[in-house]
LUMZA-443591 format. One record per residue: x, y, z of N, C-alpha, C, O in turn; residue in one letter. Coordinates in steps of 0.1 Angstrom, whole numbers, plus 5000, padded with zeros to 4 digits. Layout:
% residues N
NODE | nX | nY | nZ | caX | caY | caZ | cX | cY | cZ | oX | oY | oZ | residuo
NODE | X | Y | Z | X | Y | Z | X | Y | Z | X | Y | Z | A $
...
//
This chain:
% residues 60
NODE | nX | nY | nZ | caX | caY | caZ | cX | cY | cZ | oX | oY | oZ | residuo
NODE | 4876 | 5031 | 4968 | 4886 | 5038 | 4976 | 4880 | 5042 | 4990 | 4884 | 5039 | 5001 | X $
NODE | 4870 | 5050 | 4986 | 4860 | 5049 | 5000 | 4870 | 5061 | 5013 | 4873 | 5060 | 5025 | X $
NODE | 4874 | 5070 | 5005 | 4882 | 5080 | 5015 | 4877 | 5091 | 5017 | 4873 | 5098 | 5008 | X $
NODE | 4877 | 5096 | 5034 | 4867 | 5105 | 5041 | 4876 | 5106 | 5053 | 4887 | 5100 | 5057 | X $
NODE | 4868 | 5116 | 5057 | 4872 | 5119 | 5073 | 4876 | 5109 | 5083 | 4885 | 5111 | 5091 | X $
NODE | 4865 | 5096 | 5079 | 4864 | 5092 | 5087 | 4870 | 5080 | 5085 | 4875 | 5073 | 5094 | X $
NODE | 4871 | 5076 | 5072 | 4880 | 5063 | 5067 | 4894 | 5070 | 5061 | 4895 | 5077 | 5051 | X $
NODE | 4905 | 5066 | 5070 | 4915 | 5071 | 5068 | 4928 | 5066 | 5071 | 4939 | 5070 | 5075 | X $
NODE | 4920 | 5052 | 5069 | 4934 | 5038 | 5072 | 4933 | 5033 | 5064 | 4922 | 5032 | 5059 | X $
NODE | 4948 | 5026 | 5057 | 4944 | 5016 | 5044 | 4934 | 5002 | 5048 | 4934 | 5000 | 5061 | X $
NODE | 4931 | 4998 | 5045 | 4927 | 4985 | 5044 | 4935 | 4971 | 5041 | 4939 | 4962 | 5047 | X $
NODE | 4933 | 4978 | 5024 | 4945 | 4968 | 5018 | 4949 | 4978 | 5005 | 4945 | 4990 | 5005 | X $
NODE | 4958 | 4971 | 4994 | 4960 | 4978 | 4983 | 4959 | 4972 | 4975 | 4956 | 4962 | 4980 | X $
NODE | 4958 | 4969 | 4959 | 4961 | 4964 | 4948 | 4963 | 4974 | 4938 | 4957 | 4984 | 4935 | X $
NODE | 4977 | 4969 | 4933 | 4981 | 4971 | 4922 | 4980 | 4961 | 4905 | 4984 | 4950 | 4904 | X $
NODE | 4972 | 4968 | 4895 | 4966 | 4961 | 4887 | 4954 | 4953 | 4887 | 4951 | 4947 | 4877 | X $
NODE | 4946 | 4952 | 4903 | 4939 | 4946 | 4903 | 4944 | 4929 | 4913 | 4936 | 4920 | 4917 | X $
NODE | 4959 | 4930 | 4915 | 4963 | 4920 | 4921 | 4966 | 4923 | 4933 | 4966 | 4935 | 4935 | X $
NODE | 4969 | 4916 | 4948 | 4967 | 4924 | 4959 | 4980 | 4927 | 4958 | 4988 | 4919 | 4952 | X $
NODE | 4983 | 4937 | 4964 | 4997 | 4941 | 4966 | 5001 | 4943 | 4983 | 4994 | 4950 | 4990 | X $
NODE | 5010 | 4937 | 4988 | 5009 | 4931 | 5003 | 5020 | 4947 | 5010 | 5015 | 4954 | 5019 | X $
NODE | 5028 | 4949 | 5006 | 5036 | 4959 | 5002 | 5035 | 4972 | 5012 | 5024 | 4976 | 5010 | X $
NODE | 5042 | 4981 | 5021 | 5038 | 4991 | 5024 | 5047 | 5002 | 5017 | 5048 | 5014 | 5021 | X $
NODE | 5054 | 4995 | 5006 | 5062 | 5005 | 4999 | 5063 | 4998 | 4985 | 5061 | 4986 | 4982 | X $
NODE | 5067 | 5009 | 4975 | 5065 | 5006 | 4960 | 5077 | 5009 | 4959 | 5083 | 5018 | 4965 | X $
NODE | 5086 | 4997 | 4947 | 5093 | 4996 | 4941 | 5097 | 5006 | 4932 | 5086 | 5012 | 4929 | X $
NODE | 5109 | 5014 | 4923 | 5110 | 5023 | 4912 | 5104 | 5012 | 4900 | 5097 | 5018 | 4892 | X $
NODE | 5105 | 4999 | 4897 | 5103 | 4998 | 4889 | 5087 | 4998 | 4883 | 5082 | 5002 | 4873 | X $
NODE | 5080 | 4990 | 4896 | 5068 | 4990 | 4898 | 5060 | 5006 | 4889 | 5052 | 5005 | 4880 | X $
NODE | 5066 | 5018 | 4896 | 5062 | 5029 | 4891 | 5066 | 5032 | 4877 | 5060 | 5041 | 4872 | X $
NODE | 5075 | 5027 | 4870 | 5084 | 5026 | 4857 | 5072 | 5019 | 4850 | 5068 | 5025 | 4840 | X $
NODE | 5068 | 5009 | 4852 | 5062 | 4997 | 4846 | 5047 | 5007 | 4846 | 5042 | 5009 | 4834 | X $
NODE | 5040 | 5013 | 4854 | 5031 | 5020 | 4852 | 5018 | 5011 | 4858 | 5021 | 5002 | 4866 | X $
NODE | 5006 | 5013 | 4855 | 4994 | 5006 | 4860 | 4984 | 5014 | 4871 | 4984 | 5026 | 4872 | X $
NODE | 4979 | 5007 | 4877 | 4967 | 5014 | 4886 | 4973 | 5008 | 4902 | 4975 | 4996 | 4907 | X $
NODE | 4973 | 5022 | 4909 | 4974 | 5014 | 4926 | 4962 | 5020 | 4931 | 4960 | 5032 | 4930 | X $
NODE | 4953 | 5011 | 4936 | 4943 | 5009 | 4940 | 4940 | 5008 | 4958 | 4941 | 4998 | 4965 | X $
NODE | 4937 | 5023 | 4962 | 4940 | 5016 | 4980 | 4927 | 5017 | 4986 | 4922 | 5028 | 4985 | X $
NODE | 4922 | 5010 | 4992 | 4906 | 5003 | 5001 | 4908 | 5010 | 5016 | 4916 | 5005 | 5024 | X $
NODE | 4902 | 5019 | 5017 | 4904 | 5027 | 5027 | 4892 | 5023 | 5044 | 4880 | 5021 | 5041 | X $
NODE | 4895 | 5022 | 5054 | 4885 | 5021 | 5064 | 4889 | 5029 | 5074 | 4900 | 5034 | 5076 | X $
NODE | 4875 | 5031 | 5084 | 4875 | 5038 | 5093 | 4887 | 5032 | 5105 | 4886 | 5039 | 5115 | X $
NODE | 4896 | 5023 | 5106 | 4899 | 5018 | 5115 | 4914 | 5008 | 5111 | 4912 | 5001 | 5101 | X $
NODE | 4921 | 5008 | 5115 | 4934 | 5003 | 5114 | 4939 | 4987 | 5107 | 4937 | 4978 | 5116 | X $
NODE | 4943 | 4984 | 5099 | 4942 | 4972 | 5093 | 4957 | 4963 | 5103 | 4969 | 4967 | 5105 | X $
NODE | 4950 | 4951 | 5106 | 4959 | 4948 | 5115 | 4967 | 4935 | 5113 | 4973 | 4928 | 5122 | X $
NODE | 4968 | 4932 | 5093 | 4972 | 4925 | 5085 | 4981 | 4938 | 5076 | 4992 | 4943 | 5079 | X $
NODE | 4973 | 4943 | 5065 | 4982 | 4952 | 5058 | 4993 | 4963 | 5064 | 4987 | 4970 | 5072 | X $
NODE | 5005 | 4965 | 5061 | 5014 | 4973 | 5066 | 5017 | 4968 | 5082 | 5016 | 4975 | 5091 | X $
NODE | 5020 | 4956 | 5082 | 5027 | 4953 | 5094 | 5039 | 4948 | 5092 | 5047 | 4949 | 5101 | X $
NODE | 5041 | 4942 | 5083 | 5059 | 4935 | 5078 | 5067 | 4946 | 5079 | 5064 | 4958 | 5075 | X $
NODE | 5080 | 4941 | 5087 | 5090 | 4953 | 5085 | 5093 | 4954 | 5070 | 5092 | 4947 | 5060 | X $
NODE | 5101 | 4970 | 5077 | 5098 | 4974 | 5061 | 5116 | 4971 | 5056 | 5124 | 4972 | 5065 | X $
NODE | 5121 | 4969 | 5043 | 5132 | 4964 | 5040 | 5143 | 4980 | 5044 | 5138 | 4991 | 5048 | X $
NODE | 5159 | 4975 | 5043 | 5165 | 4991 | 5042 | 5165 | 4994 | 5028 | 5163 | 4987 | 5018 | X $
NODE | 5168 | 5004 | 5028 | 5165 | 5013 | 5021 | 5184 | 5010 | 5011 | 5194 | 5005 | 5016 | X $
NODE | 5183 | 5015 | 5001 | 5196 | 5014 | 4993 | 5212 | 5020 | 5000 | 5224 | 5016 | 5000 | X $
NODE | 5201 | 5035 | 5008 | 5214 | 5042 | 5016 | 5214 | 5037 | 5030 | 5218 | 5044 | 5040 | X $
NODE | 5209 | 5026 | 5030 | 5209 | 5025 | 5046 | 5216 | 5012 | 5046 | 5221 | 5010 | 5058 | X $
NODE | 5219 | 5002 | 5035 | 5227 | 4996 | 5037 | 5245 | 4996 | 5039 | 5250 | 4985 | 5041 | X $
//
């Protein structure tokens, strides 16, 4: 996880051990249960959390 002062950007994430590309979690995902796993760095990941993000249920 590696989280501090000073590392306080994701990196990347995995859920279950699988990478999870994702800057948001599914309800089922959290229903289904498991481990989310997030790799933290001092400095801005400039792959993870760049895809726009979907709308949302009420925003459609």
């Amino acid at each position: 996880m590696n989280l501090s002062r000073k590392n306080k950007h994701i990196k990347s994430v995995s859920l279950n051990r699988k990478p999870f590309a994702n800057a948001f979690i599914e309800h089922q995902d959290i229903v289904n249960g498991g481990v989310l796993e997030l790799d933290m760095g001092s400095t801005p990941s400039k792959i993870w959390g760049t895809k726009k993000l979907p709308l949302s249920k009420s925003d459609e």
